[in-house]
N, C-alpha and C positions, 0 to 999 in steps of 0.2 A: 183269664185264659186268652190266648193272643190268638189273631184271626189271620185266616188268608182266602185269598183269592183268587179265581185260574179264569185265562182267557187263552182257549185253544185254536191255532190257526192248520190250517191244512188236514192233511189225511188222518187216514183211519189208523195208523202207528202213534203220530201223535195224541191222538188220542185217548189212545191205551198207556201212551206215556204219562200223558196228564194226570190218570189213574195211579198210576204209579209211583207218583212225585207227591199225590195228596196222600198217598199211603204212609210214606216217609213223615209227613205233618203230622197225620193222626198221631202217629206214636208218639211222637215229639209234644203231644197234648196240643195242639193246633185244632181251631173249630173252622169249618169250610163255610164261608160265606159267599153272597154272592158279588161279581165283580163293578155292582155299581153300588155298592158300599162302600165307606170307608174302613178296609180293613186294613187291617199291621203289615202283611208283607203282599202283594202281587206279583206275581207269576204269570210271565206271557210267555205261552208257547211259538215257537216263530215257524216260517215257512218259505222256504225261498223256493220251489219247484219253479215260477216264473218271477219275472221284474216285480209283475203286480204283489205277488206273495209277500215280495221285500216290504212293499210298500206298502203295503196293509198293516204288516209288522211293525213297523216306524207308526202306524197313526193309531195303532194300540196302545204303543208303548209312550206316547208321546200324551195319550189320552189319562192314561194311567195317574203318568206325574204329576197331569195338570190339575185333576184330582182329588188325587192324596198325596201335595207334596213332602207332607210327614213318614208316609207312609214308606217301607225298604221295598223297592221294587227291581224284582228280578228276572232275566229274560233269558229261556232256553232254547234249542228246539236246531233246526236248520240253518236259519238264517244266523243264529248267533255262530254257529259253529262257521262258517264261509267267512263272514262278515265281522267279528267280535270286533275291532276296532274303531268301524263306521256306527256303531251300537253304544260303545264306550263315551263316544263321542255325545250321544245328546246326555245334556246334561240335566240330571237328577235320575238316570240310571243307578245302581248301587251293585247288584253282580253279576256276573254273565256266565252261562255257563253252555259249553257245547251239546254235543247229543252223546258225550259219555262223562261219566264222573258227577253222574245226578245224586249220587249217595253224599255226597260233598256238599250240597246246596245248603241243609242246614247250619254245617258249621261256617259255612261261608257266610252267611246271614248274622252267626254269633258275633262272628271277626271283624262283620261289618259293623254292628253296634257300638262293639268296645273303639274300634280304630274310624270308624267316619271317613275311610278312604273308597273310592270305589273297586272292587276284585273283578278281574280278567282270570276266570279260571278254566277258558278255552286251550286245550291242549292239540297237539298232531294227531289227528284222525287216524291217517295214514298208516300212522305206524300201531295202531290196535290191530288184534290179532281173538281179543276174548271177549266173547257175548257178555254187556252187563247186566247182570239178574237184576229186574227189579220184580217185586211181587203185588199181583192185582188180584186179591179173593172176589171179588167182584166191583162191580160199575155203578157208580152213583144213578144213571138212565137204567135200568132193571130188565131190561128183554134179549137184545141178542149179544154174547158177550165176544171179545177179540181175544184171541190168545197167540202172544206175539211169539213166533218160534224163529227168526232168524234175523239179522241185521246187515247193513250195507250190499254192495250192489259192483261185481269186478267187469261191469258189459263196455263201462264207458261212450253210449250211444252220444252221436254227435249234437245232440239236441237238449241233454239232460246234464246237469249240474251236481245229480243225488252222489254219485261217488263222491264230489269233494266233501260233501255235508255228511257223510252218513260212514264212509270209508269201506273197504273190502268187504267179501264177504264173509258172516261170523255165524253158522249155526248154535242155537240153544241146546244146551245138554238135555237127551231126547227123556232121561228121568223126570229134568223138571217140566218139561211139556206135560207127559202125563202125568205126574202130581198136581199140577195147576189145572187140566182138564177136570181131573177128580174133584179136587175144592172148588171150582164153577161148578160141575154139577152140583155138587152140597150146596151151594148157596144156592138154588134152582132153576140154575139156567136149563134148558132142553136143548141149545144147541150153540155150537161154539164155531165162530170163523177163525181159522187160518190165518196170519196176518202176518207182515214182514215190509222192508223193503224190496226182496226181489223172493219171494216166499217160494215159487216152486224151486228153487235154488236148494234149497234146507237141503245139508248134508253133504254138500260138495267138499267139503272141507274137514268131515267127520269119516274115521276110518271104520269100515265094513258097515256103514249104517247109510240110509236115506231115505227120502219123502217117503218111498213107498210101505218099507218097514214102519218108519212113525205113524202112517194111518194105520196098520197093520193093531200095532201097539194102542192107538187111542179106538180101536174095535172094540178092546176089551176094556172098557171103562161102561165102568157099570151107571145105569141111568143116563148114560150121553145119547140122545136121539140124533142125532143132525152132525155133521163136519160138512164145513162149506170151506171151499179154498179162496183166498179171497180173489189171487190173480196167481197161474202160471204161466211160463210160456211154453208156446207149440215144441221147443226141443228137448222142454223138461217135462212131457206128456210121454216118455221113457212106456216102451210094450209093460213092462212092470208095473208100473205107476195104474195104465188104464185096468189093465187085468186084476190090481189090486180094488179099484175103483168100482167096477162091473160086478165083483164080487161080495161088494160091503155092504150092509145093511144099514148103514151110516151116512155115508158122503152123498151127498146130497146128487140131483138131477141137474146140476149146473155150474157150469166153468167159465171163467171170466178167464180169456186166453187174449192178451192183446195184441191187436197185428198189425196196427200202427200205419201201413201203406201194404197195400197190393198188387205191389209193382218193383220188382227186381231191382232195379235201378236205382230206386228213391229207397230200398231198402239197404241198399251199397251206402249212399251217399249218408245216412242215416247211421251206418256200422250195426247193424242189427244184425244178430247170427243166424240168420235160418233163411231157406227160399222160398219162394210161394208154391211150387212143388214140395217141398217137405210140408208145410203146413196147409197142404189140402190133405194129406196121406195122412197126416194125425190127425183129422179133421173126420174123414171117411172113413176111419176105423173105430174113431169113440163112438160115432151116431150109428155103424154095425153094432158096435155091442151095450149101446147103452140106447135104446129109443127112446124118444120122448127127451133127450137130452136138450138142453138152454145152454147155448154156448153164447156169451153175450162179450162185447171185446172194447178197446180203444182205438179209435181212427187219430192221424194227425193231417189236418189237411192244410196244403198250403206248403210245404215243406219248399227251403229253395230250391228250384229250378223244377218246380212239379208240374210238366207239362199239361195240355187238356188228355192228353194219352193215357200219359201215363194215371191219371187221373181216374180216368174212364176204365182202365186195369183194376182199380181200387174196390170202385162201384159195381165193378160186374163182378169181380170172385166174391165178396160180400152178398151178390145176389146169387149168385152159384151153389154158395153155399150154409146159406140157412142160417146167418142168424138172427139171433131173437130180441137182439135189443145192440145198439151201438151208444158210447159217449162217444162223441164226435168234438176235436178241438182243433179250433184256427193253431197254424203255427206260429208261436209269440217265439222270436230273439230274446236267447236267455244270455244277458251278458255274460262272456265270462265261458262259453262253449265255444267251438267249431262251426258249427250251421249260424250261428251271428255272425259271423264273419264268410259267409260264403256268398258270393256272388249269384244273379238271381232272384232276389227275393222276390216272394209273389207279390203281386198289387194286392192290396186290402179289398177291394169290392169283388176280385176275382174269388180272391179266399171267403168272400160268406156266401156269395153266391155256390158256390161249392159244399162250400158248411150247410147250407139250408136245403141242397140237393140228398144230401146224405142223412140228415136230420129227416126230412121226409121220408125215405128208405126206409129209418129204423120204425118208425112207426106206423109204417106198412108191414114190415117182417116180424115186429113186437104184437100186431093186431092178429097176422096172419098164425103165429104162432099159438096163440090165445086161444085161437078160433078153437084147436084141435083139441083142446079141455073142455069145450062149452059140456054142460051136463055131468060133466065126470066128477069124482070125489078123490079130492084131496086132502092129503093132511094142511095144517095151516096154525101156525104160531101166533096166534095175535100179538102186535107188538101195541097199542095203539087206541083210546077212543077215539070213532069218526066222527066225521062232521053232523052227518044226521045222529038225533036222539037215539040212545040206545043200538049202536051198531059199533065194530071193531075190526081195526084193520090189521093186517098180516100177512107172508109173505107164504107160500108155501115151498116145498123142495126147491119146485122149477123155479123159484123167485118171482113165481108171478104175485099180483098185489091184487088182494081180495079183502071186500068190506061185505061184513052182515051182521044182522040182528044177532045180540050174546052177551052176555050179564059181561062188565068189567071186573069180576072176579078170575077169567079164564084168560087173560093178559098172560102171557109166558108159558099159557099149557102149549098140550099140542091136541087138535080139537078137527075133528074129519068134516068137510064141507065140500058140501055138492055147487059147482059151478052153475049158477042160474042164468050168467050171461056174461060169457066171456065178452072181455075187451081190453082197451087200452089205452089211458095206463093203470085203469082201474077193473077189475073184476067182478061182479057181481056176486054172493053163494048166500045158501043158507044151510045152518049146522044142523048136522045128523047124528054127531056122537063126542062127547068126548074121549081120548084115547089115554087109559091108564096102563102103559107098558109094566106090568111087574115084571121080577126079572126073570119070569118062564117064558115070558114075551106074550101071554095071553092078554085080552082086551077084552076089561070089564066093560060093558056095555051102558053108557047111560043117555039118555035123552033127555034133551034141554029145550 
């Protein structure tokens, strides 16, 4: 039986692609080993979101051949799709393939065997138009599963490189979202993210259907506890979408809404579509109608020509308004975009100084949020043994992260837990019940 191997780099797409590409192996009688063996073919998923990504890319793939140069090694993902020729280029590569036509990969592999030449089967992004189905019944890692509903990304922000890698935007046929919900349920997931390149997007491109309808539609899937969204943004937080949200018994108490700068200006120069007045008013109407809401977001700090003002604009709507956790990132020149080539760029020591002001913030606002569950009961998914003997960690609705005593059998339930000591970035609880939703929705009571 012939083995392979997967090294995945970047986001959480990619990684539900990597699933999807070992899918295609299994059938093909393929046994998944792991990547510091010498297996039959290797598979590097790549990453270009910044320089570094490239670069990392290049010391996998280079690590790979040196290896197993027996070995057919093959390289998908981002960066092949941008770059397939600088790729081509190290030698003892064997196929390359973009971020579409992954169905292709194993006869490329045949063609390779029989002919011993190396395949380029990066095609024009550009000009796709149709989501490629691939199918993941479940995740080799077993707790919270991705279900990718949409592809590419039409914003073209001055900072970002993903349209050229990834191409417009392509909703999934909203059938196969919830047929694929369904079989993640069957395999035992309890709760399923959202996922995509520009994921609140889903449906712009599909007629009389959108986001809101799709949660609408994955409402009624039987046994799904949980829809978490992975990232939208504030203009695709549509009165519809929240109203749908406010109403479900599903989607979860937490939005990852990225807002990048908080300053007009740096959001111009940036080409982002929304204002810091529009995205306080979608801001001010979720936390009306959802309390207790985590909206946790992306900062990019440093952006060229980011004054200390404009700056201090960022950090105060941030504190204005309530959230609960930030990733915060220096701005890295992504060769190859607009803002690399803009005049300005910030100094380096001004940018971490900055970064470490704002990193401080989040885990002020991350603590401060925490605070307001100390004692309360929550649901809680263990994903996880902890560090100490006999305890389990897991996220709950709000995504807060809580560790307590709990047999390693209850990894993937969904298990009620009382907050013994909120904090941050860890929670404190101990369990009161586990939660067996039949589908009357009654809860068999049992104590652990």
């Amino acid at each position: 039986m012939s083995t392979v191997a997967f090294h995945t780099l970047g986001c959480k797409v990619n990684h539900y692609e990597t699933e999807a590409i070992w899918q295609l192996f299994k059938e093909a009688d393929y046994d998944r080993v792991d990547f510091n063996t010498n297996a039959d073919v290797f598979v590097i998923n790549t990453c270009t979101v910044t320089n570094t990504g490239d670069k990392k890319s290049r010391q996998i793939i280079r690590r790979a051949i040196r290896q197993n140069p027996e070995a057919v090694v093959c390289v998908t993902g981002c960066y092949a799709q941008t770059s397939p020729a600088e790729i081509m280029d190290i030698p003892g590569v064997d196929v390359v393939v973009g971020t579409q036509d992954r169905t292709k990969l194993l006869d490329y592999i045949e063609q390779y065997k029989k002919e011993r030449e190396p395949i380029n089967g990066v095609g024009n992004i550009m000009k796709n138009r149709t989501y490629e189905e691939l199918e993941v019944p479940y995740f080799t890692d077993r707790t919270r599963a991705s279900l990718k509903i949409q592809e590419g990304c039409n914003n073209f922000c001055t900072f970002c490189i993903i349209p050229w890698a990834r191409g417009l935007m392509r909703s999934r046929d909203p059938k196969k979202v919830v047929e694929q919900a369904s079989q993640l349920v069957d395999s035992g997931y309890k709760e399923i993210v959202l996922t995509g390149i520009h994921t609140g997007g889903y449906g712009q491109d599909l007629k009389n259907y959108n986001l809101a309808q799709l949660l609408r539609d994955l409402e009624t899937v039987d046994g799904l506890e949980r829809i978490r969204i992975s990232s939208i943004e504030a203009s695709q937080l549509t009165d519809e979408v929240i109203d749908v949200i406010a109403h479900s018994n599903k989607v979860v108490r937490h939005l990852h809404i990225p807002l990048q700068s908080g300053s007009d200006s740096v959001l111009k120069r940036m080409r982002r579509k929304y204002s810091m007045a529009h995205f306080s008013e979608r801001l001010t109407k979720l936390h009306e109608v959802l309390p207790g809401l985590a909206v946790t977001s992306d900062v990019i700090v440093g952006f060229p020509g980011e004054t200390e003002e404009e700056f201090q604009q960022t950090y105060d709507f941030i504190v204005d308004h309530h959230f609960s956790e930030l990733h915060v990132f220096p701005y890295s020149p992504r060769i190859g975009t607009p803002a690399a080539r803009m005049d300005d760029q910030v100094d380096e020591n001004v940018k971490n100084e900055r970064v470490h002001r704002l990193i401080n913030l989040s885990d002020q606002l991350a603590k401060s949020y925490a605070s307001n569950f100390d004692q309360e009961v929550l649901e809680v998914i263990p994903e996880e043994e902890g560090d100490q003997p006999g305890t389990l960690i897991g996220y709950a609705d709000n995504y807060m992260k809580v560790q307590f005593e709990a047999d390693p059998s209850l990894i993937g339930e969904l298990v009620k837990v009382k907050i013994t000591r909120a904090d941050y970035p860890m929670n404190q609880g101990e369990v009161l019940r586990v939660v067996q939703h039949a589908s009357n929705q009654t809860e068999h009571v049992m104590t652990v």
